[in-house]
ZAMARGU-4260 file (C-alpha; in steps of 0.2 Angstrom, whole numbers, plus 5000, padded with zeros to 4 digits):
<rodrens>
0) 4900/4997/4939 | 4900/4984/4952 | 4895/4983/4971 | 4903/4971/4983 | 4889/4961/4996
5) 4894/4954/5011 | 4883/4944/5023 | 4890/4947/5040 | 4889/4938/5054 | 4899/4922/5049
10) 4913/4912/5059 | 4929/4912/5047 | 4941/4895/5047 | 4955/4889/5035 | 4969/4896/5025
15) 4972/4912/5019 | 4989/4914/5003 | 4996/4931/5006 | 5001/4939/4989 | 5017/4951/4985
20) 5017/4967/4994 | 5006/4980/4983 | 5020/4995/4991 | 5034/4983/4984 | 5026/4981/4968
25) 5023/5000/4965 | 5042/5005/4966 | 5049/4985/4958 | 5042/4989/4941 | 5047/5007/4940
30) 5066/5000/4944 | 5066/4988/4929 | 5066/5005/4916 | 5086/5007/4924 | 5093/4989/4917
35) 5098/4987/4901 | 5092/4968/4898 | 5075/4960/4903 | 5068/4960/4922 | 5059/4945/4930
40) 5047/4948/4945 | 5039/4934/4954 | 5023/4935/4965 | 5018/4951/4961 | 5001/4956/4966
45) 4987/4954/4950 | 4980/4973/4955 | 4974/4988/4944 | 4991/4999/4953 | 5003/4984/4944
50) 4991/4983/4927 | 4991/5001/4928 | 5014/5001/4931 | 5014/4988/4917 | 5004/4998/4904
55) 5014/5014/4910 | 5029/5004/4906 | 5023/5000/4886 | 5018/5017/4884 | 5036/5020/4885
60) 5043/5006/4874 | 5043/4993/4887 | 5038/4973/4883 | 5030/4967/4895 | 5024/4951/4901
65) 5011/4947/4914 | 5005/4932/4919 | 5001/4920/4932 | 5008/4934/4942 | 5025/4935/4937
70) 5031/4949/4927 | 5045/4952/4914 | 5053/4969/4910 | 5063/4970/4894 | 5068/4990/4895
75) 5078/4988/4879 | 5067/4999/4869 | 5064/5010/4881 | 5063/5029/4878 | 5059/5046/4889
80) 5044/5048/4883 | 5033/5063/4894 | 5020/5055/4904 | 5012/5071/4911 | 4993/5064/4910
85) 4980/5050/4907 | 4987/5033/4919 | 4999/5041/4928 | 4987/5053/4937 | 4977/5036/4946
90) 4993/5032/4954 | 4999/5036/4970 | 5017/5030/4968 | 5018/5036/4950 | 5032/5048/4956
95) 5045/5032/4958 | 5045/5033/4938 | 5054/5052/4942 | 5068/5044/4950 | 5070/5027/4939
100) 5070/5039/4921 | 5080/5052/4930 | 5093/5039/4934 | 5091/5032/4915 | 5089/5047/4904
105) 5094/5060/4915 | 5079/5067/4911 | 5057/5064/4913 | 5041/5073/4914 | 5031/5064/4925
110) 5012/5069/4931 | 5009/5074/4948 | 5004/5057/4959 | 4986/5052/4959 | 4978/5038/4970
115) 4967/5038/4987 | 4964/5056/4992 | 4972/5055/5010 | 4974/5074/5010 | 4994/5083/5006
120) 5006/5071/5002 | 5020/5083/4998 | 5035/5077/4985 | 5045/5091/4994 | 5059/5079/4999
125) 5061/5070/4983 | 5064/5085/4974 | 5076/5089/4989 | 5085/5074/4982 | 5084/5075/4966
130) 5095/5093/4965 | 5106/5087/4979 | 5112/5073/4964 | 5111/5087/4952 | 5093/5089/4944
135) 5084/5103/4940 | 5065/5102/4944 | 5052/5113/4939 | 5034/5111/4940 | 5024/5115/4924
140) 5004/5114/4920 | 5003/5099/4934 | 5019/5090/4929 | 5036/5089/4936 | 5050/5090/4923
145) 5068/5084/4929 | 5083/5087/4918 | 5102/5082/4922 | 5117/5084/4910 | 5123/5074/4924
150) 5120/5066/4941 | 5135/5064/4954 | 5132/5057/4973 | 5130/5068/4987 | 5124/5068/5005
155) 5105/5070/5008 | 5097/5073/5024 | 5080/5068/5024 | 5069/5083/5035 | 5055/5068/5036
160) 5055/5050/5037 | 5048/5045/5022 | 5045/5028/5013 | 5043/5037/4997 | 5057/5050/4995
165) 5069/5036/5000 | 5066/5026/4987 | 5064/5037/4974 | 5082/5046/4977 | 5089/5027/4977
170) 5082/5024/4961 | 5090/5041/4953 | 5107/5038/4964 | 5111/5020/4957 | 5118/5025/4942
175) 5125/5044/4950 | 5144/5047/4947 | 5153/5044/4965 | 5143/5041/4983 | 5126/5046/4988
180) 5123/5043/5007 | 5103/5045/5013 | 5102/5052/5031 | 5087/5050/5040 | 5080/5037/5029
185) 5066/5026/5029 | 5065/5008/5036 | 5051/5000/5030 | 5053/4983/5023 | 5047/4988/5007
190) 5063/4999/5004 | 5075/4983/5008 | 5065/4973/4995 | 5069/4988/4982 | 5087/4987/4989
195) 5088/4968/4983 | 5081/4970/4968 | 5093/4983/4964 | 5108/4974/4970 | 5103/4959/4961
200) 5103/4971/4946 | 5123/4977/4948 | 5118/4990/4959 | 5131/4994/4976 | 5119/5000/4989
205) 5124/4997/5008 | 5111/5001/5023 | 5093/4997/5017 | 5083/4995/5032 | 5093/5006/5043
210) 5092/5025/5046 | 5109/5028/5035 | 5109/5022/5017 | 5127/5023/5005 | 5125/5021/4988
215) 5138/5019/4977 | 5133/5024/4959 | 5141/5012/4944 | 5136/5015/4926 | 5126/4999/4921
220) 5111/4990/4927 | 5108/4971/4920 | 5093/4960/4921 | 5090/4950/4934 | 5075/4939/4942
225) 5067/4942/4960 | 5055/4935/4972 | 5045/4949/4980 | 5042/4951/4998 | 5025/4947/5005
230) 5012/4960/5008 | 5012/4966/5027 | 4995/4976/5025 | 4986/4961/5017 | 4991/4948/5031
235) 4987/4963/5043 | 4970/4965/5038 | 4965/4945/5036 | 4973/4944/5056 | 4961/4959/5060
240) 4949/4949/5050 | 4953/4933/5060 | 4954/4944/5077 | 4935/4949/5071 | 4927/4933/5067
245) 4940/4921/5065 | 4942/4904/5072 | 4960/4893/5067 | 4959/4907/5053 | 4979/4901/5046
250) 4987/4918/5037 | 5000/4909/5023 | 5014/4915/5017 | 5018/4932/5029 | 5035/4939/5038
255) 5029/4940/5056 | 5042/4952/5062 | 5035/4963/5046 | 5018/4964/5058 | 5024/4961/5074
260) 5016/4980/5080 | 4998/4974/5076 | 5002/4957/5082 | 5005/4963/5098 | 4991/4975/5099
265) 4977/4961/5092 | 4986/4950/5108 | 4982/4966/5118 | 4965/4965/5114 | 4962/4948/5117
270) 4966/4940/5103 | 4973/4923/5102 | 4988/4922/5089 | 5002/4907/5086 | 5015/4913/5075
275) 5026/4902/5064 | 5041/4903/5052 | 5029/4910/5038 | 5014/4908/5046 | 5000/4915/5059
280) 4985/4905/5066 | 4973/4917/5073 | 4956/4918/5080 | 4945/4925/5091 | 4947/4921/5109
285) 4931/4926/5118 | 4915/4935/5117 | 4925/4951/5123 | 4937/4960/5115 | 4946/4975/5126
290) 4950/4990/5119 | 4966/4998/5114 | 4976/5016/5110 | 4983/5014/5094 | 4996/5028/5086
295) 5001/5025/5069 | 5021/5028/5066 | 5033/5026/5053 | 5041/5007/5053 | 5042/4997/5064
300) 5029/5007/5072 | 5010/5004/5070 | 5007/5006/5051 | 4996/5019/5044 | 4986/5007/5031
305) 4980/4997/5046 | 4973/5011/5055 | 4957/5011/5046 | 4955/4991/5044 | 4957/4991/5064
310) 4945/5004/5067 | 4931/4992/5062 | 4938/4979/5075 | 4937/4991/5087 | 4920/4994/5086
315) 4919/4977/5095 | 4930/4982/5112 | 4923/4986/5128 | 4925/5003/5133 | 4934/5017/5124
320) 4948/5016/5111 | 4958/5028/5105 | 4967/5027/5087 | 4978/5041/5082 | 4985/5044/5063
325) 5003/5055/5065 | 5005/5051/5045 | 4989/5058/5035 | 4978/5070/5042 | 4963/5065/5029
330) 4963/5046/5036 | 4945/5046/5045 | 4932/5045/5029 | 4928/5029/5032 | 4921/5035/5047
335) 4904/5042/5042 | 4902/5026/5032 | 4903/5017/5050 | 4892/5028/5057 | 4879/5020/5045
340) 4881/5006/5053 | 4879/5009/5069 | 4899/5012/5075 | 4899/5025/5090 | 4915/5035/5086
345) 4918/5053/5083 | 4933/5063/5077 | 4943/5075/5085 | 4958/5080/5075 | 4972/5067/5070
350) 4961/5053/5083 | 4945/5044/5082 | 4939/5040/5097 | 4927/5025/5099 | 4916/5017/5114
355) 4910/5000/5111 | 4903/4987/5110 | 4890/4989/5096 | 4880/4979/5085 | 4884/4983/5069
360) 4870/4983/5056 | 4874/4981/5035 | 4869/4995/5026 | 4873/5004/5010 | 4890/5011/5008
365) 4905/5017/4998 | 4923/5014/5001 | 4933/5033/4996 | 4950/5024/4996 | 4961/5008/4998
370) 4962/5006/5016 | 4943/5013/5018 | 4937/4998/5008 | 4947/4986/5018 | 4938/4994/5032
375) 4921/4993/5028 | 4924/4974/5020 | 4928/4971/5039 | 4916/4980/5045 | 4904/4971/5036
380) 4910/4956/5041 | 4904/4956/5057 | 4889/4967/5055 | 4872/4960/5054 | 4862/4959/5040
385) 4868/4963/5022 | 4882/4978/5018 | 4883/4984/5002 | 4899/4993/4997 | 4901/5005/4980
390) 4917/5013/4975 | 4925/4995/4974 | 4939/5001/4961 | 4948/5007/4977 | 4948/4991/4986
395) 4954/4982/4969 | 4971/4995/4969 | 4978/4984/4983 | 4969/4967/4984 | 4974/4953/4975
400) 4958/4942/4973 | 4948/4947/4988 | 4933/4940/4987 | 4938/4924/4980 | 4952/4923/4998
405) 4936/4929/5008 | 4923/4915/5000 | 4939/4903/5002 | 4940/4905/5023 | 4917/4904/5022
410) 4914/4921/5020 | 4895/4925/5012 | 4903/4938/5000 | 4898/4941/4981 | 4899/4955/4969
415) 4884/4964/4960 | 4882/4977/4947 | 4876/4993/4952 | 4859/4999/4942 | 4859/5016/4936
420) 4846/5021/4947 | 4855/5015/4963 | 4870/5029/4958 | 4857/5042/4958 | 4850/5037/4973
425) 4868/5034/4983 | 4872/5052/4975 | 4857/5060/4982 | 4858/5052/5000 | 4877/5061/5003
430) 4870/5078/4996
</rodrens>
């Protein structure tokens, strides 16, 4: 096991590459299993959640390819093959293989999702779509098994915006008999770069990014090759990085309207931020930072997975910030880890609430999942002293090379091993 070190207190210049979207990544690859001839990804993201998709992939007959990060699918040999345990539990977004095999084999037995721990995330509307095309779904010792003599198009009404249902019911309705029309759907750009993908693969889909998607099933998918979009969260948390400690810090390779909610709250702050074509020079303004009422929302609101990488800035406002999470009600557990460190913030509900500035002093402490990690990189960033940060293996789901971009912009950031006697001890401080 391994420990990330960070000593704070650095100003942070030069150019940040932004890698493919990890929330692109995690729905792309489950899409290649619907074409009949080999699939080519460019830029995707060298994570564990797209090692994990890949080997997910060969457990079912796939040949993969990943290297210099570009991917190639050949799904030729592909089989339904169950996968009810082992990787597919560590994933979050292991339910998008339900959709892609159900729209291929009309039938799959897929493991309930894994991932970060952010309290319910409820396949409820999935499963709503899926019988609306025609599946039945039962759930079976922690499974879900889908089987379809047939799938036909029909009209589903979405009782909750969400990025994942959306997705998921395109990838089965692709290949459906007649039209399927989403109502309510999701608009993240994470769904439009599916929605390419698909259409570069013979697909007929109409709508992506708006609230009403048509889907015109046809019976085969070929091979194509396709550029992924860049990662929103990523070039979101190295702006609250810049925004922090920053000074010219240049984000590279970033689709500013994709982040045009935290842009305009980091300018609210104080912030100085130039925006380009592809690019985002940011730094810190001033000594001062004000504060700021942030409420996460479905796209193009303020995004979920920034709402704990932003608490750690706010830390450094004056007066008192308010950040309210509407999407997952178990979104605060970086908090106690903050407190360590000297954050004044407390939780009441669905908000933190924060009164700054503080000095924020390292310490020793563990990131509990992806965005909590990001957080506490932040966090340690600015901080004095030295922070040490266990449970790493989070952070490394959805950041591509993070240390070796935070050293590249003058970080003083390094990986350890952790002794066996420092797990006991970290063990027996959160008893």
């Amino acid at each position: 096991m391994e420990k990330l070190v960070i000593e704070g207190g650095h100003r942070l210049s030069g150019t940040v590459q932004i890698s493919g979207a990890k929330n692109s990544a995690v729905a792309l690859i489950p899409a290649t299993i619907l074409a009949d001839s080999p699939v080519t990804i460019d830029q995707l993201p060298d994570i564990s959640d797209v090692r994990t998709l890949c080997g997910l992939l060969r457990e079912i007959g796939g040949k993969i390819n990943f290297h210099d990060n570009i991917l190639t699918v050949d799904p030729g040999g592909m089989v339904d093959m169950p996968l009810p345990n082992g990787s597919v539990k560590k994933l979050r977004a292991s339910y998008y293989l339900m959709g892609a095999m159900l729209g291929r084999f009309r039938q799959a037995v897929i493991g309930l999702p894994g991932g970060c721990n952010l309290g319910p995330r409820p396949i409820d509307q999935h499963i709503k779509g899926f019988e609306a095309l025609g599946a039945k779904v039962t759930n079976e010792r922690g499974a879900i098994y889908l089987r379809a003599e047939a799938l036909r198009g029909a009209r589903i009404y979405l009782d909750v915006v969400s990025v994942g249902a959306t997705i998921n019911i395109m990838l089965a309705a692709v290949k459906a008999e007649g039209q399927t029309i989403i109502e309510n759907a999701a608009k993240e750009p994470e769904i439009i770069d599916v929605a390419t993908l698909l259409t570069s693969m013979g697909a007929k889909i109409k709508g992506a990014g708006t609230d009403v998607i048509r889907i015109d099933g046809v019976r085969k998918l070929h091979g194509c090759r396709h550029m992924i979009i860049p990662d929103r969260i990523e070039a979101g948390t190295f702006m609250i990085i810049g925004a922090a400690e920053g000074r010219n810090l240049l984000i590279d390779n970033v689709i500013p309207q994709h982040v045009e909610s935290l842009t305009a709250k980091l300018r609210e702050m104080g912030a100085d931020i130039q925006v380009g074509e592809d690019q985002i020079l940011i730094s810190r303004r001033s000594d001062h930072l004000r504060s700021a009422d942030v409420k996460t929302l479905v796209y193009p609101g303020f995004p979920t997975d920034l709402q704990q990488p932003l608490t750690s800035l706010l830390t450094q406002a004056d007066g008192t910030s308010i950040i309210t999470d509407t999407i997952y009600s178990s979104r605060f557990r970086h908090i106690d880890e903050l407190r360590r460190m000297g954050a004044n913030v407390k939780v009441e509900g669905r908000s933190a609430i924060l009164t700054g500035p503080v000095q924020l002093e390292g310490a020793k402490v563990r990131a509990t999942d992806l965005r909590a990690g990001a957080s506490l990189v932040i966090a340690g960033l600015i901080a004095s002293g030295i922070t040490e940060i266990s449970g790493i293996e989070h952070i490394e789901r959805g950041y591509d090379h993070l240390v070796k971009k935070l050293q590249g912009i003058g970080a003083q950031v390094w990986r350890e091993s952790i002794e066996d006697a420092e797990i006991q001890e970290n063990l027996k401080e959160r008893e």
